[in-house]
Steps between C-alpha positions, in 0.01 A plus 500: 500500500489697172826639570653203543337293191571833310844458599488150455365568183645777351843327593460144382591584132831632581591245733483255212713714249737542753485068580533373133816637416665360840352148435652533175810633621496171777445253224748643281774478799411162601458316170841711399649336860347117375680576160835599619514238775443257230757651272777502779383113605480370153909697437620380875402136360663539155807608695529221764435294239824619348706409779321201614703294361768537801211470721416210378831340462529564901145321609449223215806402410693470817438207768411730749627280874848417278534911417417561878772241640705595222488889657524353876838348371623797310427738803704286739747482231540865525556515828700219573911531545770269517746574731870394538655497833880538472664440821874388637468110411215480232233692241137398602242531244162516582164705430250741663223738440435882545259512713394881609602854335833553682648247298526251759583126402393198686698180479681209732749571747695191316558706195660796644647401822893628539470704212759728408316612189124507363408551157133478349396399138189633445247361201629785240874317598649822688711472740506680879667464776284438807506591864411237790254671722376190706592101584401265735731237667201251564219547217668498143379833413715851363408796367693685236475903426580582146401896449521463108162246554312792693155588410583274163207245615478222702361132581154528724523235849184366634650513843170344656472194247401216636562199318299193384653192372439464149534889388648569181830672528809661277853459636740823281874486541788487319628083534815418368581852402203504290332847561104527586380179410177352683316179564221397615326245725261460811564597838512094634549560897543707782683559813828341375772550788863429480864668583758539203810646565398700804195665372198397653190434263185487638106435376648512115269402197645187316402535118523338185701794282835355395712689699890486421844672612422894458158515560563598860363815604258513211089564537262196551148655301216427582353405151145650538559863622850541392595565857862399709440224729831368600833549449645161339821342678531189485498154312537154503828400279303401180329891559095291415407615873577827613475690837372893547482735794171637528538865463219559780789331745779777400311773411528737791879410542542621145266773528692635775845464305370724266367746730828549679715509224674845449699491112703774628692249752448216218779429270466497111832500372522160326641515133334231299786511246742348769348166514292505164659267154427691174619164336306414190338241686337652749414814272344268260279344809403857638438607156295221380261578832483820445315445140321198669352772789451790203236274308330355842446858573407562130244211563327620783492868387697619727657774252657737711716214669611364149574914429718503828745217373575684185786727464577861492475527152204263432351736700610808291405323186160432626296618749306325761151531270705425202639176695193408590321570115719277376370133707192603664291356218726148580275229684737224553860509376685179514881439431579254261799244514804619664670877544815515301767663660791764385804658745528879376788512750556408864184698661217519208370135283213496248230323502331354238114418550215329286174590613124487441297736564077458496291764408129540422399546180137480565231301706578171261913559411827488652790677319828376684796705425829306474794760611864452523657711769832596541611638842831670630475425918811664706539725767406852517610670863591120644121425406401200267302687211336430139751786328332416174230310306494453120143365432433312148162334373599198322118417428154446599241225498113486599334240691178451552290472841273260627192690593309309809256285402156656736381222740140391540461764777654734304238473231248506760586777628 
């Protein structure tokens, strides 16, 4: 017992010298830790704060649904082609939609039946020929191979949708020439039958989308997910009530069209020079999209599309970070009046346009940025392209915002 108390004793003084200095050591550590930590919060705040404003352009300024069906539109945009069918007797134009990684397009069987010839205009206005790997005699359904369009993206299919009358839909095409325009309506019924010109339709959804000459072939949307439904076909004469096949009804006749298709027994020889016009009409209509597509892209922020429509030297001038630098802090940009047009000879025009662009100034200001933009559009290796882009800031303005008045729950809360 002695022992042990003497022990206990003798070694209790010691114990505590050796104790105090590690407490201290612990509390020095941790309240260093607590001061750091609130160093590093109190500079990560200061520095979102200096970029917020971007953020906060994105979540408050925006209508959120309109930027999210403005996106579902501008990603079937992408992806949707139109297609002209050149055969013995006729040119068929019509429209379709890259639907896996292989580059595979699905259309009508209308639009490229007894084709000699198939060429695809893709969003960016190039030009390829295309191969036909698949047609039916009885559903008016093709599918096109075009190897340029592999693993470049494609259009997602619900193949198991089952419709409900009354679902919000988007009909893309390219009517009247016109390429990727949309609209919009309800799906109004289902299980539409009739026979037109030997094709056999069956179970189709009638909808409301104004559906005209050249929409054929192009994607029915379903509105919500963003998601091919139906492949549209067909229209009264007036185009107010339009017919789709339901993809679920094709789907494994396509699928298997693309599985069986072998590119080395496919021919992709067409030359789109032998049938295109570099008239100054059509150059000025091709052109004029082309800047229309280059801001929608701009608007959505899709920046390294926009970068892929400019040309060779754009992109030697700039880089893609550069590119980007130089609209990224752009909310909204808006063309003003109309685009003023210049021939620089028979395959390049110049394009005058007025725009607005919206940037935040801070949680209270807008600063919008009026630019005039000249662009040179012409063809770099038989590809539409932006060859050049002369920016200059004419001036700038402020507006203010309207802050939300808080509601009574708000102030509740």
């Amino acid at each position: 017992m002695v022992l042990r108390r003497t022990i206990g004793v003798k070694f209790m003084p010691h114990r505590r010298k050796r104790i105090l200095p590690i407490t201290l050591s612990i509390l020095i550590i941790i309240g260093t830790s607590i001061a750091i930590s609130l160093y590093y919060l109190h500079w990560e705040e200061d520095a979102l704060a200096s970029s917020k404003g971007m953020v906060e352009v994105v979540e408050n300024y925006d209508d959120k649904e309109s930027k999210d069906l403005q996106t579902v539109i501008h990603e079937a945009q992408k992806h949707v082609v139109q297609i002209e069918a050149i055969g013995p007797t006729r040119t068929s134009v019509g429209s379709g939609f890259v639907y896996n990684n292989k580059g595979d397009i699905i259309t009508n069987a209308h639009v490229v039946k007894n084709a000699d010839d198939i060429f695809i205009k893709t969003s960016d206005a190039s030009t390829y020929p295309g191969a036909l790997i698949g047609i039916s005699k009885t559903q008016d359904v093709a599918v096109i191979r075009v190897p340029q369009l592999r693993d470049q993206g494609n259009l997602e299919i619900d193949p198991s949708f089952e419709a409900n009358i009354g679902e919000e839909i988007i009909a893309v095409g390219s009517p009247q020439g016109h390429l990727n325009t949309f609209t919009d309506g309800i799906i109004s019924q289902k299980g539409q039958n009739f026979t037109l010109e030997n094709y056999e339709y069956k179970n189709l959804y009638q909808v409301s989308a104004n559906i005209t000459q050249g929409n054929s072939g192009g994607p029915l949307i379903h509105k919500d997910s963003g998601l091919i439904i139906g492949i549209n076909s067909a229209a009264n004469r007036e185009g107010s009530i339009g017919f789709s096949i339901p993809i679920s009804s094709v789907y494994d006749l396509i699928q298997m069209w693309s599985d069986k298709a072998d590119n080395e027994e496919l021919s992709f020889e067409g030359d789109p020079n032998h049938y295109q016009t570099f008239d100054e009409e059509s150059l000025k209509n091709d052109a004029t999209y082309l800047i229309n597509y280059f801001y929608d892209t701009l608007n959505v922020r899709d920046y390294f599309a926009a970068y892929s429509l400019l040309g060779s030297n754009e992109q030697i001038k700039r880089s893609y970070q550069e590119f980007r630098e130089l609209i990224v802090s752009a909310i909204d940009i808006k063309v003003k009046g109309n685009m003023q047009y210049e021939m620089i000879s028979n395959d390049r025009i110049q394009i005058t346009v007025k725009s607005d662009h919206k940037i935040r100034k801070d949680e209270e200001t807008m600063e919008i940025h009026h630019y005039e933009t000249k662009y040179t559009v012409g063809y770099e290796n038989d590809q539409l392209k932006i060859l050049s882009i002369n920016r200059e800031l004419l001036s700038k303005t402020e507006e203010k915002l309207e802050n939300e008045k808080p509601t009574e729950e708000d102030e509740k809360a």
